[in-house]
Every structure is written in structure tokens, then in C-alpha cells.
N, C-alpha and C positions, 0 to 999 in steps of 0.2 A: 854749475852752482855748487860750493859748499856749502853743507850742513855743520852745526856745531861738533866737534870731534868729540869723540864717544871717551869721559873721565872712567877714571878705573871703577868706579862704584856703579853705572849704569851697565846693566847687563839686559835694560830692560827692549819693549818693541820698536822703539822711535825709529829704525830703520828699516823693519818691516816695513811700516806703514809710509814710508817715504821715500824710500829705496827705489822704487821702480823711477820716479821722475828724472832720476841721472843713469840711463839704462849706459852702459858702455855693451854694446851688443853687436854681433860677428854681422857682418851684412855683406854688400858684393865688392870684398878688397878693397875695402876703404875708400872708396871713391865718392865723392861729393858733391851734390847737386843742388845750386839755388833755385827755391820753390819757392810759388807765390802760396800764399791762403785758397787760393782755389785748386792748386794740385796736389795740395797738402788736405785737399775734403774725404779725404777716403780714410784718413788713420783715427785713431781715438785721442782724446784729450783728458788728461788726468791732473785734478788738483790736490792739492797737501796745504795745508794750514800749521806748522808749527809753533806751538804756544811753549816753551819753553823758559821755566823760572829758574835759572839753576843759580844759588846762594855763591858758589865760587866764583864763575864768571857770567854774572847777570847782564854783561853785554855783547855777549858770545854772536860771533857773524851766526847770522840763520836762525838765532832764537826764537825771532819773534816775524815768520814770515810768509809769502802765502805764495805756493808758486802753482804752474800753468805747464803741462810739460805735454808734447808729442810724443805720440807713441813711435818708435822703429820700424821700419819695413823690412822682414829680414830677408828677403828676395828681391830690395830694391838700391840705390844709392841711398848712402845718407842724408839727412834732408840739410839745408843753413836758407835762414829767412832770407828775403829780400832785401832791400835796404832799404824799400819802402815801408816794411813793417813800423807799426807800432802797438805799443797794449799800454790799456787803465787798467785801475782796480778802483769800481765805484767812482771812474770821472778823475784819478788820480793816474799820472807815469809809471809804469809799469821798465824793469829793467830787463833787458833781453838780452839774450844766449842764444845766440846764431845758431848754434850746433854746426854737424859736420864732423868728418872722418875724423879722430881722435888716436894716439901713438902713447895715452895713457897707460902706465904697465906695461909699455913694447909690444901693446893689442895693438898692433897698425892694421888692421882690419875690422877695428872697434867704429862705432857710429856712436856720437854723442847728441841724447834730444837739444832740439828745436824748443825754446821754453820763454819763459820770463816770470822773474820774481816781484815782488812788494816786500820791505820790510817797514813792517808797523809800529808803532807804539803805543806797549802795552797800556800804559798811564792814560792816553787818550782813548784809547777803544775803552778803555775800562768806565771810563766816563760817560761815553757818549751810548744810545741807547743800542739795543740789538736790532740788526737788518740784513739784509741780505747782501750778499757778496755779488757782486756784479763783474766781470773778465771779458772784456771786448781786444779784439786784434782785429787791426783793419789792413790794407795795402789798396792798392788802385783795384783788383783785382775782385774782392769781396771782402765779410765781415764775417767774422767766429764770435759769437755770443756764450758764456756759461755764463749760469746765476747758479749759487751754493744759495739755499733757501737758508735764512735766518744764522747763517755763516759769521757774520762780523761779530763778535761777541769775545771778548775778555774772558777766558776759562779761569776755573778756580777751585781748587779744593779749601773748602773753607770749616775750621774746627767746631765740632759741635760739644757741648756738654758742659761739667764743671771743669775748674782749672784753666789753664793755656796751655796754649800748643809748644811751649816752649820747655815746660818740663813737664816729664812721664815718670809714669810710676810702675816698677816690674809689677806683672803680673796683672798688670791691668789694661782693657781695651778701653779703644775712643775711637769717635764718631768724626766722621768727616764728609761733607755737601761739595757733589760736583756742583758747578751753577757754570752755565744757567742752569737755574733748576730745570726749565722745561727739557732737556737733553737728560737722557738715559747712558753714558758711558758703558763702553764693556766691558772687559774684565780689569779692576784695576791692581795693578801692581804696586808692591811697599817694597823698598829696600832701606836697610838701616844698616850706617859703615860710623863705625866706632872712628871718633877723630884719631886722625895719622894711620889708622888702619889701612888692611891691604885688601882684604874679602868684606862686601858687603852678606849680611844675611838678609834673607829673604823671609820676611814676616807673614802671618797669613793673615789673610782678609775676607771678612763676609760681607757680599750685597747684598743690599736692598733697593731697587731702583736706584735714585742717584744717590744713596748712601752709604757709604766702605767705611767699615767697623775694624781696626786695626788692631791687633793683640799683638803685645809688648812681652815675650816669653820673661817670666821669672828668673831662668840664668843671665839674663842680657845685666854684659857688664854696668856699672854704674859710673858711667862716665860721658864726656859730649859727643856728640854725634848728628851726624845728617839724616834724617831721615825723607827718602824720595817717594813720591806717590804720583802714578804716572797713569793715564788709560785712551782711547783713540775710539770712535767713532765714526760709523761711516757720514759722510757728506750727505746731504739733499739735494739732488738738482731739479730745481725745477724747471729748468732750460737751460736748451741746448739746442746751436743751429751752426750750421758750416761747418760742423765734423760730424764723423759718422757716430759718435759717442762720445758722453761725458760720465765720469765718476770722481769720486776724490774722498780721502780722510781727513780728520781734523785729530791732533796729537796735540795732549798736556801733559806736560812733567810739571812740578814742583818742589821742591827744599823746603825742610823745616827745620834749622836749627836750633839742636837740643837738648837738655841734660835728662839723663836716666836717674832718678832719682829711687831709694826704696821705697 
């Protein structure tokens, strides 16, 4: 699976939180083993939700995508699905990544997960109301179930206050609502890269539950600019059956382009 490639302005966690799902990881010489769902019941299952708004390439592979990934054995062969496999998401097709030994980076002793992705749209989740995320894999063999508790949902950092989000004023802070509101976000990160610039700065931000108060320093040139607000989330599962474990995070970026006005 690729993720959207990381712009010079992002310096932020997106790949923390998503990173493990495409482990390339040393295992026993590269050797690779087709496994059903049922010999595949002893590793953990890890999900990622990338909600990803970026203003440059708003239709970036991976932006908008929910994936499903096996964890590595690193004492055992690689794992590659059956061909019996398949995976939903909420009763939809589900795209699958065999896995299996990998020569990525000339690691020929690399192991690439076992996985399958969804890519959403954002315009219709955003519509449709909030629920739960549902991940089934079946084969002749057994069935893997995860539910992300109240998971389906359109992220958004949304402007609070007087004015627009479109022009700032130095020296002044503004208010901005994760939603769903019912979601508490961690810590959120602001970067702001002056147009055609090379360094994003790194603005500060205070919480309040799901509200990030953004200050706009006083030096910050007068001129257009992206400003990115981004923060992750752990998952809720509240089920999980056919693996030995289930977790996963959910990741928002968003863009706001802007002029800095005095």
C-alpha cells in the first residue's frame, strides 16, 4: 500500500500513526508462506483511517482511506492471503495486498503485511451520518471481524469565531472545532509555509477538548499561505474475533488557504 508522499511542508505525525500497517520487517530470509485466516489467528490486526484534506493534491492516492494490516511474525515466514480471501468494509469490497517476502530497498529479507485497503469519499461520508466501521475477511477456512466503534465519520477542523478562515490577522489567535465533536483529538499540530516557501513554521496551539486555539505570531510575513492543522486519535474497537488482537488510529490533516493580513 501507498500512502500519500509526504510534501515539504508536512513535517507532521501521519506516518507515525500509520506506519506500522506497511511493516517491511527482517523475518526467516524472505521466505513466503500462503496462509489461510485460520493460521493467520495468532498475529494482531491493526487499523488506520486516513482522513487527509491537502489543498495541493486533494486527490492524492491514500488520502482518503481505511486500511486493515497484519502484524509480522518475525520468527516465522512471511505471510501472502490465500486466493480464497476476501474483505468488506460495512458490506463494501475491500482491496487486498497479499503480502509476502519483499526485495524493497534490496531488504530481501524483508516481509511485507498481509492487508487490505478502502478508499472512501470524503463528500459522501460527510453526508451520510456517523457509525461504525465494520472489517470482515472471510476464506473457506474462518472469518476475522473488527468494528472501529463510531469510526465512519468525515473529520474536520472547522473555524470558530469572527472573520474567515481565509484571512488572518498577525498577532491574533483563532479557534478551530475537531468534529465530530463527540471525538476528543490529541495533540494537534498547525504548520504554516509562506506560498513558494521552503520551511514551514510551526505555530503554537492550545486545547480545549476538541478546540485548538491557533496564534498567528506578529513577525509572520504578510503574505499567502497554507496553513495545515492536523491530529490522530486512538480507534475504538469494540470487536474483535479471529485474531489475537485488534487496534488502530484514525489521522486528519487539513489546508487552509490564506492571506496573513496586518
Amino acid at each position: 500500500m501507498t500512502f500519500i508522499a509526504p510534501s515539504p511542508r508536512r513535517t507532521v505525525s501521519r506516518f507515525t500513526v500509520l506506519g506500522a500497517l506497511v511493516a517491511l520487517t527482517g523475518c526467516s530470509g524472505g521466505e513466503t508462506k500462503v496462509m489461510s485466516l485460520a493460521e493467520l489467528s495468532d498475529r494482531s490486526l491493526t487499523f488506520a483511517l486516513a482522513d487527509v484534506d491537502d489543498a495541493e493534491t486533494p486527490d492524492a492516492q491514500g488520502a482518503h482511506r481505511v486500511t486493515v494490516s497484519y502484524s509480522v511474525a518475525a520468527d516465522g515466514p512471511c505471510s501472502r492471503f490465500a486466493d480464497d480471501v476476501t474483505a468488506t468494509l460495512n458490506g463494501q469490497p475491500m482491496t487486498l495486498v497479499p503480502g509476502g517476502a519483499s526485495d524493497v530497498g534490496g531488504r530481501s529479507e524483508a516481509c511485507e503485511n498481509s492487508r487490505a485497503y478502502f478508499n472512501f469519499d470524503p463528500a459522501a461520508w460527510g453526508r451520510e451520518p456517523l457509525e461504525d466501521i465494520v472489517v470482515q475477511l472471510q476464506d473457506a477456512s474462518s472469518t476475522v471481524r473488527l468494528v472501529a466503534k463510531n469510526a465512519k465519520a468525515k473529520r474536520r477542523f472547522t473555524f470558530q469565531g469572527e472573520g474567515t478562515p481565509d484571512k488572518l490577522r498577525v498577532g491574533q489567535s483563532y479557534d478551530f472545532l475537531w468534529e465530530p465533536s463527540s471525538e476528543v483529538p490529541g495533540t494537534v499540530e498547525a504548520l504554516l509555509l509562506r506560498e513558494e516557501g521552503r520551511a514551514p513554521g510551526v505555530l503554537a496551539v492550545t486545547q480545549d477538548g476538541n478546540k485548538a486555539t491557533v496564534a498567528i505570531p506578529a513577525g509572520t510575513p504578510q503574505a499567502n499561505h497554507t496553513l495545515t492543522l492536523s491530529a490522530a486519535l486512538e480507534g475504538v474497537v469494540s470487536e474483535c474475533a479471529g485474531v489475537a488482537s485488534c487496534s488502530g488510529a484514525i489521522y486528519h490533516a487539513q489546508d487552509f488557504v490564506l492571506s496573513v493580513v496586518p
